[in-house]
N, C-alpha and C positions, 0 to 999 in steps of 0.2 A: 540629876540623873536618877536618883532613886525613887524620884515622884512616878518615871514612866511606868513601871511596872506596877505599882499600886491603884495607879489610875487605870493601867490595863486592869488589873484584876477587879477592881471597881467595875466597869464597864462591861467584862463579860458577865459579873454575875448579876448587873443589873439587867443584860437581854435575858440571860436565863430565866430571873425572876419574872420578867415581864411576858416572858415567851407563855412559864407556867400558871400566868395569872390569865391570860389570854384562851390558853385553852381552857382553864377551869371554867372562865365564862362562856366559852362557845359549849362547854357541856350542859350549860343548862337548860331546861326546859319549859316553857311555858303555856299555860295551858289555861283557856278559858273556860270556864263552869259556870252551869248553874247549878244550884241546892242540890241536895243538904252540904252544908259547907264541914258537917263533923265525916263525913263520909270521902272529900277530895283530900282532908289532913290528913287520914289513915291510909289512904292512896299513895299519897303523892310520898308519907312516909315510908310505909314499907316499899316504895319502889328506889328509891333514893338508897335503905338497906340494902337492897337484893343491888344494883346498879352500881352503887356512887355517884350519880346523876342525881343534882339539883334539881325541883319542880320550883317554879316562880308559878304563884297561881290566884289570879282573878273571879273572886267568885261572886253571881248574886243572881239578880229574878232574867228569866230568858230574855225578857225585852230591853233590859238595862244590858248584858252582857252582848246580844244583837249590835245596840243604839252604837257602843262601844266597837265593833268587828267595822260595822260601817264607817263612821269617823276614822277608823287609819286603814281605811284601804288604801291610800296613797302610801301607808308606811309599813304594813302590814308587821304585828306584834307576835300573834298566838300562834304558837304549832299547832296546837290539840286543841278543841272543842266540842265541848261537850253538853247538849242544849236537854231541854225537861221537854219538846214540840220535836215529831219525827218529820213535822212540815218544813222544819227550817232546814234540816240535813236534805229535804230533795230540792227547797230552795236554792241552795248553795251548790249542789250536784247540777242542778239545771245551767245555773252562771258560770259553769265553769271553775268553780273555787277549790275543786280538793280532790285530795291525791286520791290516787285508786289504790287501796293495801287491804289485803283478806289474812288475817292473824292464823296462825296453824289453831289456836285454841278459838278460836270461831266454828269450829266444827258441832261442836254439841251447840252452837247458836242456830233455833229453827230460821228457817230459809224467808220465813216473814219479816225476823225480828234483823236481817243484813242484807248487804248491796254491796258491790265493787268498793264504793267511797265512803260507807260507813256502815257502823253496826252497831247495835244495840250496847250502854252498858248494863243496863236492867229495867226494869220495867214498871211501872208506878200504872192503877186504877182508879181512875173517880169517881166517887162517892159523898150520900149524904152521911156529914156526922152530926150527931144528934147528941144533946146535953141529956142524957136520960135522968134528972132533975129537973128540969126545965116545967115541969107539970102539960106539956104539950103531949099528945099521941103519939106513940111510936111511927114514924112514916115509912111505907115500903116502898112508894115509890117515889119521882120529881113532882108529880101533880101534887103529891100529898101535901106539900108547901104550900099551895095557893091555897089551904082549907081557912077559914078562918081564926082559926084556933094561932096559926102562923101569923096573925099580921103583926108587921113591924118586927119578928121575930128571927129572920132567914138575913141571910150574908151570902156572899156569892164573889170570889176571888176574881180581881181583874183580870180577861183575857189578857188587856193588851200589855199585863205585866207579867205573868203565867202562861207558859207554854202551853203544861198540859190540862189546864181549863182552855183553852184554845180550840186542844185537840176537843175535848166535849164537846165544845161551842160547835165545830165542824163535824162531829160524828153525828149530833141532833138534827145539824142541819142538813143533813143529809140521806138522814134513815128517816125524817117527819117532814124535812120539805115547812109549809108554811105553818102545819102544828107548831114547829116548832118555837117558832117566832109569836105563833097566841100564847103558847106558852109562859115566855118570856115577860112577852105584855100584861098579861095576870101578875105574874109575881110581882111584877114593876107596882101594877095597880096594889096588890098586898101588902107593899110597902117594904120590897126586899130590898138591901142595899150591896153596891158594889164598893167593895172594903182594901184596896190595894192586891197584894200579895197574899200568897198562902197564907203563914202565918197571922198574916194581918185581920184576914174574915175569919181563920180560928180562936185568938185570942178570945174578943165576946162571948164565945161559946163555952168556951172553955173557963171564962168568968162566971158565965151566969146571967149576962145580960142580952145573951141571943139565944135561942132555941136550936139553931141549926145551920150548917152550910152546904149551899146547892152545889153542890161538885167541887169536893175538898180533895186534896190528894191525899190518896190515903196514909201513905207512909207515915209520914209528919203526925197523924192521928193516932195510926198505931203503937208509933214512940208515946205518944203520950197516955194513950190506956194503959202501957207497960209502966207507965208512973205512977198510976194508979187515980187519975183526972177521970170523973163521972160520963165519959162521954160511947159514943159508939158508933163504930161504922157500919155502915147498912150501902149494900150494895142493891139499887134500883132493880126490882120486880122485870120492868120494861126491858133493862139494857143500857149499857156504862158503857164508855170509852177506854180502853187503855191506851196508856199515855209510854213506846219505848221511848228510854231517853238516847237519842244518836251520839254516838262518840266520835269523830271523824279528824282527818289530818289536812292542813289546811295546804293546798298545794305550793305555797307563800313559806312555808315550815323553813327556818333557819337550820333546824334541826330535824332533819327528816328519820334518819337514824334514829335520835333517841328517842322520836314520835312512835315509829314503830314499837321501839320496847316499852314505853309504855304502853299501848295500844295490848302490846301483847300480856304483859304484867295485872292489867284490869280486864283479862281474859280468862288468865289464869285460875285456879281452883281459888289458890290464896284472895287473890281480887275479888273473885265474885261471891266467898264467902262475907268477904267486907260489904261487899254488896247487900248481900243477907241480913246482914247484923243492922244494917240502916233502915230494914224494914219493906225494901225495893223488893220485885222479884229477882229473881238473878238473869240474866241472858242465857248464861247459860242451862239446859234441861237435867246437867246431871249433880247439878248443885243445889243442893235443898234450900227454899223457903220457908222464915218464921211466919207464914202470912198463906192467905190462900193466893191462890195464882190464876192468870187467866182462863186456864183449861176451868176454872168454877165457879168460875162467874158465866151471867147471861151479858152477851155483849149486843154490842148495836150492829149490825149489819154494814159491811164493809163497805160503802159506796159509793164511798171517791172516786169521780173518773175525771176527765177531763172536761166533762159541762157541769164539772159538782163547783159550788161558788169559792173563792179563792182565800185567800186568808185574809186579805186587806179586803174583801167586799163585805165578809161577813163581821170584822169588827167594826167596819165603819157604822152596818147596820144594826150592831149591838148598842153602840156609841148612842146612835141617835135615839132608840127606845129608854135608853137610861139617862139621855140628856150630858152626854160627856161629850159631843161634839157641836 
């Protein structure tokens, strides 16, 4: 007779326990990212501070984090996503995959840089960076590469692993039409190589053993001149790409509530100075950049329309000049 009660009070305080183990993990949040991966731990940190909401967080190159989105559509994982290609957030918006949320601190976001289904978290430019040891010429613009002074010397980060070399790969191809592609074919002829990931085409340069990268993200560069690495970024004469990176809710979100906050938390002043600090621009216009910003750069002319080439046409067509397919 004395077991019942014990075994009761066992029993309730195991639903209890399991009750509060349950919500704790329905609190959590999951969010898939690409780069910088020191910039989602500062993120996902102070919002977990500000919250008490756990961040579970996936991070690597856009096409790895993509290949991954695909692979469980039958099971769907990620609330949040967050890509380095503003191509993939209209991609996703086209299929139907994500919630419509407009954050109260979206407001200082320009009207370019958001959409119903997503919005910028900050904004990254592509540019040549240059080993300024390298004994090569200062280059002002992308042709400057194909000089000979450059052979064998230039690197050039995979599109189809890199978002916003993507976006490049499509703003060229779109503001030059079939220059663009001679372009390409010279460098090829010069001996440039396609070197994985960001990091990956900067490394050599940043050794000593490359001269240059034809459309490096900048950010990544700029952390590293802040280290004080012999290099420099030169923003092309002609006209560069910027690269926003879409942050978006996935309409699949287990957590759609705590997607929103954070949604709204990397909106926020505090967020978007984290933003700053990684060397991105900020989304937002009333939070200062360490870095120059779009409004100072020469850009490529906007000209994506609906007979501008797609994103699988144009790397297929990169593929086959570089011999990757």
């Amino acid at each position: 007779m004395s077991l019942a009660p014990s075994s009761q009070l066992l029993a309730t305080l195991f639903m209890t326990l399991s009750i509060g183990l349950a919500s704790g993990q329905a609190k959590a949040l999951t969010v898939y990212t690409a780069g910088p991966g020191g910039l989602i731990k500062q993120l996902a940190a102070g919002f977990q501070d500000k919250t008490g909401i756990k961040v579970d967080v996936f991070q690597a190159t856009t096409g790895k984090v993509m290949a991954r989105l695909e692979a469980e559509a039958a099971n769907p994982r990620a609330d949040v996503l967050i890509s380095a290609s503003w191509d993939t957030a209209q991609d996703l918006d086209q299929r139907g995959w994500l919630m419509a949320y407009e954050s109260p601190n979206a407001a200082q976001v320009p009207a370019r840089f958001k959409a119903p289904t997503y919005v910028a978290q900050g904004i990254s430019a592509l540019g040549i960076v240059w080993n300024t040891k390298s004994g090569t010429p200062e280059p002002r613009d992308w042709s400057d590469l194909t000089a000979p002074q450059f052979k064998q010397l230039v690197t050039m980060p995979d599109p189809a692993l890199s978002g916003a070399s993507l976006d490049l790969l499509l703003g060229l191809q779109n503001a030059q039409g079939e220059a663009a592609w001679k372009l390409f074919e010279t460098l090829r002829d010069n001996g440039m190589t396609i070197s994985g990931p960001n990091a990956q085409a900067l490394t050599p340069v940043l050794q000593g053993a490359k001269a240059a990268v034809f459309g490096a993200v900048d950010y990544v560069s700029y952390a590293s001149v802040a280290k004080g690495e012999s290099v420099k970024v030169i923003f092309p004469s002609s006209g560069t790409a910027i690269a926003p990176r879409p942050m978006m809710i996935l309409k699949t979100a287990r957590q759609a509530d705590e997607a929103r906050k954070f949604v709204d938390y990397v909106l926020s002043e505090e967020g978007q100075r984290a933003v700053a600090d990684a060397w991105l621009m900020p989304a937002r216009q009333d939070v200062a950049a360490k870095r120059p910003v779009f409004k100072d750069l020469a850009l490529l002319p906007d000209t994506a329309t609906e007979s501008g080439a797609s994103r699988a046409e144009v790397l297929t067509r990169f593929g086959r000049i570089f011999g990757q397919h």
